[in-house]
matplotlib code that plots the C-alpha trace (Angstrom):
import matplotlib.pyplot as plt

x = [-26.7, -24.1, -21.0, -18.2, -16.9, -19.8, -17.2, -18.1, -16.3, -14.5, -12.2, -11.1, -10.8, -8.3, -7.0, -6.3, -4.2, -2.7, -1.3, 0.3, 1.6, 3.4, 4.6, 6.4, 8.1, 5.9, 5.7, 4.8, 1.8, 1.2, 0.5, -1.8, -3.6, -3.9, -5.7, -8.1, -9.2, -8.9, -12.1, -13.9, -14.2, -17.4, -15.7, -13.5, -11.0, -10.2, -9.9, -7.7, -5.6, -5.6, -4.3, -1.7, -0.5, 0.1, 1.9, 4.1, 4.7, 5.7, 8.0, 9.7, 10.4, 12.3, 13.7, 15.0, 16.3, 18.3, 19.8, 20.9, 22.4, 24.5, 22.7, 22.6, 20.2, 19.1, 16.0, 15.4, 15.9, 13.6, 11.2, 11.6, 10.3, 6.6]
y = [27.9, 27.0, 27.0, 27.5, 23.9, 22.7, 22.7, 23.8, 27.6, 25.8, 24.0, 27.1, 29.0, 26.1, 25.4, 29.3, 29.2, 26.7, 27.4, 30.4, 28.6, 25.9, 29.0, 30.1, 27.0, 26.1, 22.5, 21.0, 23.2, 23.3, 19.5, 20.1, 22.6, 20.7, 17.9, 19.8, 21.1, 17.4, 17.2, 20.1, 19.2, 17.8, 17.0, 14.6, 15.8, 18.3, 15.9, 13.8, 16.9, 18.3, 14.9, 15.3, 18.4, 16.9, 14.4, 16.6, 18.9, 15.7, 14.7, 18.2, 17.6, 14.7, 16.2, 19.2, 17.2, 15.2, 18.3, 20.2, 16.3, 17.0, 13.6, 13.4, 11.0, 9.6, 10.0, 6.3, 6.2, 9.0, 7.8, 3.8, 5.7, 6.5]
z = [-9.0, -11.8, -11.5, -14.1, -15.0, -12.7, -9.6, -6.0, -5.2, -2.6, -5.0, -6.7, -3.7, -2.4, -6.0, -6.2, -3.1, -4.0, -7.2, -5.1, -2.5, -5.1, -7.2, -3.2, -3.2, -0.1, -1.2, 2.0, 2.5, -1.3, -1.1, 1.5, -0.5, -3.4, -1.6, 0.4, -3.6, -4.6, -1.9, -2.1, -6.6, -7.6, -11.1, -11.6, -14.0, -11.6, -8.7, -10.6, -11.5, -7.7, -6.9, -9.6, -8.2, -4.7, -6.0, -7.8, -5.0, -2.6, -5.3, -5.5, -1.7, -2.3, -5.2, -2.9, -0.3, -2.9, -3.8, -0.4, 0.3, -3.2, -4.9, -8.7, -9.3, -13.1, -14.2, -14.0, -10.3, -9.4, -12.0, -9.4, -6.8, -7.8]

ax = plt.figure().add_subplot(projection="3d")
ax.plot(x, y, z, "-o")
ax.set_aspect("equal")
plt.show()
């Protein structure tokens, strides 16, 4: 059986959800999402971007955290901590 992108149905279904759950603002759970998709892909450019997106969701944790504490950070100290 083919599959578009020659990906298993279980990376879109995750990728899917989680798309949805990032666009929530569900970060935590988003991050989770994205790396169960990140396992489920048989292709590597979309493992690579699944991982991507987890990062980014972690970092929009921090980056929410830093702002309830009232923290103005520069871009070069949040780009110190990747």
């Amino acid at each position: 059986m083919a599959f578009k992108n020659l990906d298993s149905p279980l990376y879109f279904r995750a990728a899917i959800a989680a798309a949805q759950i990032e666009r929530i603002g569900d970060y935590r759970h988003a991050a989770q999402t994205w790396s169960k998709a990140a396992r489920y892909s048989r292709n590597p450019l979309n493992q690579t971007w699944s991982e991507h997106r987890a990062d980014f969701c972690l970092m929009q944790i921090e980056r929410e955290k830093l702002k309830k504490s009232g923290y103005v950070a520069d871009s070069a100290e949040i780009y110190s901590i990747i």
